[in-house]
N, C-alpha and C positions, 0 to 999 in steps of 0.2 A: 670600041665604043660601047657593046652591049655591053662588056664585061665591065666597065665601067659604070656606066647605066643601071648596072644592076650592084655595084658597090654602094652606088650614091641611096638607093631605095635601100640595102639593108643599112647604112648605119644611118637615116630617118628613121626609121623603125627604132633599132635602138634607142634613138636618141627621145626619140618619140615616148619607149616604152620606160625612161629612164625619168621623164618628166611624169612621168602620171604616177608613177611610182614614189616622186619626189612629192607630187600633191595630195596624193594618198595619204604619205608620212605627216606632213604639216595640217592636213584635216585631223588627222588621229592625234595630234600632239594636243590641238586647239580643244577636242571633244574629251580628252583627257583632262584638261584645265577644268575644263566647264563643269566635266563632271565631280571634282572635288571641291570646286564649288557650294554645287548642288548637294552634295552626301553631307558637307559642314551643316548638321543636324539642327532645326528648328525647334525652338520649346516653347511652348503658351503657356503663359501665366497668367492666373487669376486674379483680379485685384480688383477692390473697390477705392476708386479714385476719389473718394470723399471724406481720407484721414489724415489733412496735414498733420507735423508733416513727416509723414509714413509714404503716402502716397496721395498723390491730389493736380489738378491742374490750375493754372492761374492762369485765369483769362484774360486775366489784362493782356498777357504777352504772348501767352500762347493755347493750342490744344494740347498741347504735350502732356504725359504725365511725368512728373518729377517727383523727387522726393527721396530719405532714406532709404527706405527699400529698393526704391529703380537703382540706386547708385551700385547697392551693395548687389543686386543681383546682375549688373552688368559687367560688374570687374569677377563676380562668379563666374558669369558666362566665360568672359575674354580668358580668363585662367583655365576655365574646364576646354575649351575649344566651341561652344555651341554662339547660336544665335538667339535671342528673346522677343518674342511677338508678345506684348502687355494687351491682355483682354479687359476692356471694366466693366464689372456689369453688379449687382447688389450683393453684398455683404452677405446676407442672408443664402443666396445660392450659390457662395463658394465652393462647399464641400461635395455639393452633390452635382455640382459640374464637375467636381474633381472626380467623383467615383464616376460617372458617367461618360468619361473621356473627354471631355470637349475641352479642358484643361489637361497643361500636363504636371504644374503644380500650380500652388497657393500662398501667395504671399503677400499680407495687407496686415500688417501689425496683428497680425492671428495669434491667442492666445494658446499653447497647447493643453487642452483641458483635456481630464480623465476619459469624460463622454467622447471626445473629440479621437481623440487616439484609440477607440474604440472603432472609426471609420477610415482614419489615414492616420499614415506613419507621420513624426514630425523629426525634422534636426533639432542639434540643440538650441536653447535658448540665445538667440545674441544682443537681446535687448529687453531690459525692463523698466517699467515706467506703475508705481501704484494709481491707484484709482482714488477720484477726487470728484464730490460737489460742486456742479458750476451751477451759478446764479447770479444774478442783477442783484445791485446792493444794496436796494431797495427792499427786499425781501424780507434782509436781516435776520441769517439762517447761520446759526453758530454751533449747531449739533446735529445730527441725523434724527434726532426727537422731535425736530423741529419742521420734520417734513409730515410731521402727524395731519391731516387735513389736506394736504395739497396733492400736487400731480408730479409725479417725475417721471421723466423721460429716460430712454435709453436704446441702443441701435438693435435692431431685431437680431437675434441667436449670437449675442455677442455676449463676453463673459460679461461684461458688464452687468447687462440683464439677468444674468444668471446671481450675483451678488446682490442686483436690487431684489430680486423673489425673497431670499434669505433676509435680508433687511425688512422685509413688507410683512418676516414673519411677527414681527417686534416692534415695529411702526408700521402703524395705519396710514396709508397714503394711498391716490390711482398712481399702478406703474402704466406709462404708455408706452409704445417701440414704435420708430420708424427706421426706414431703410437707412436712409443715409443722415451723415452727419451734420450738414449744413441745414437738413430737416429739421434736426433738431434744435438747432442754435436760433433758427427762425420762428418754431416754435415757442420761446424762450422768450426772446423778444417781443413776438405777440400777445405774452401775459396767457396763455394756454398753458405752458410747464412752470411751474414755479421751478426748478429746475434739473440738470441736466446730470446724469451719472458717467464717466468719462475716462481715459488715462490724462495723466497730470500733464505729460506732453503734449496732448491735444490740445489741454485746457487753459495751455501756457499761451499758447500761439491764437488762441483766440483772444484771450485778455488783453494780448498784444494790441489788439487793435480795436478793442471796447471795452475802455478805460471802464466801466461802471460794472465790469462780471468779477466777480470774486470766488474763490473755490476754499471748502475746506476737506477735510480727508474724510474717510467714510471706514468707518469699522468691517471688519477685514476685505480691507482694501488691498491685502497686497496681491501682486498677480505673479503667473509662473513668469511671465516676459512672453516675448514676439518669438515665432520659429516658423520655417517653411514646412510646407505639407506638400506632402509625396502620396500618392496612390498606394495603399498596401501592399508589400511586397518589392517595390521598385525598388533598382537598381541604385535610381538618381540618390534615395536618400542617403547612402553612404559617401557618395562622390563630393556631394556638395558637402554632407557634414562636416567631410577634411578639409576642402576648401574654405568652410565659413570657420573655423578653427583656427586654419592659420592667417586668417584676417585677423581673428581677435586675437593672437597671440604676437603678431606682428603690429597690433595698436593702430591700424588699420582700419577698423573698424571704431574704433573713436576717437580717428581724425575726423571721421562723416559723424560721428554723435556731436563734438564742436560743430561742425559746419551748419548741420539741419535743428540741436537745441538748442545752440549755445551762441551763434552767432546772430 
């Protein structure tokens, strides 16, 4: 009966020591999961949400931001392996959130200009749109001479701005800047800007829907195009440049130029 007795207590033990070993395995399996998860690397993007349609939200439907850019840099993500956390905050402190870390890149219809790339790296261009005069057509503004007296607007540290100084050396006008773009459009409307200096795309999708704005083209108006901005140095900007490459060589990339200009 001892001998027995004491059979029965070692294989409990065993059996015992075989289940906890079992649960050991399957916690380690589960914390394993979890963990590559977690390592699936997170990126912040900068963007000002106030460039249909590049980037922007509509309220009607939602808070979401949407637009060209969220698309293009999600099927980036999804190809590179990462995740996308979209940050909005002003056009104007893109860069220097960028250099400062609190972004890990920039992307909001960013121009890559000489000065610009002088602070962050850029990929290549994947979209370009020239620059164009918005105005109420009431104004009746048929040349850039014709802004001699009035006010024109344009979004703070954007190229834009940088085009109207050169313009303002050869036409008399006030330049003014605000942050965001809907600033401006409202200012516009308020008979404050006689008007608005812009890309064409932008100024398309406004028209769209205020049948009385009119645009004409503005002497050199043309731009390098839109690219993402990478912190000096970084890694990312070679990873994505291949990927946003073979987007546009795949035509990919202007199925979403149909989708966001054309449709």
């Amino acid at each position: 009966m001892k001998k027995f007795f004491t059979l029965f207590i070692l294989v409990g033990l065993v059996i015992g020591v075989l289940s906890a070993c079992g649960t050991s395995n399957s916690s380690t399996t589960g914390s394993d999961e979890q963990t590559e998860t977690e390592e699936k690397k997170v990126l912040v993007m900068g963007t000002s949400a106030d460039f249909p349609p590049f980037e922007y939200i509509d309220t009607a439907k939602s808070d979401e931001i949407i637009g060209f850019d969220v698309d293009i840099i999600h099927s980036l993500a999804e190809k590179l392996g990462y995740e996308v956390e979209i940050k909005d905050m002003d056009f104007s402190g893109l860069i220097a959130a960028l250099q400062a870390g609190k972004v890990d890149f920039v992307m909001s219809g960013m121009a890559p200009t000489e000065e610009r790339k002088q602070n962050v790296d850029f990929t290549d261009s994947y979209y370009r749109s020239d620059l164009v005069l918005l105005f109420e057509e009431d104004n009746k503004i048929t040349s850039a001479d014709d802004l001699s007296g009035k006010v024109l607007g344009a979004q703070v540290n954007s190229f834009q701005e940088e085009v109207a100084k050169e313009l303002n050396g050869t036409v008399d006008f006030t330049l003014e800047t605000r942050d965001r773009t809907p600033d401006l459009i409202q200012e516009l409307k308020s008979k404050r800007f006689d008007a608005v200096i812009m890309e064409e795309a932008v100024a398309v999708g406004y028209m769209s829907t205020n049948k009385n704005l009119k645009t004409i083209s503005v002497p050199n108006g043309e731009t390098p195009g839109t690219a993402i901005a990478f912190p000096k140095g970084s890694e990312l900007t070679e990873e994505f440049n291949k990927a946003l490459n073979e987007m546009m060589e795949s035509g990919e990339i202007d199925e979403l130029v149909v989708k966001w200009f054309v449709e």
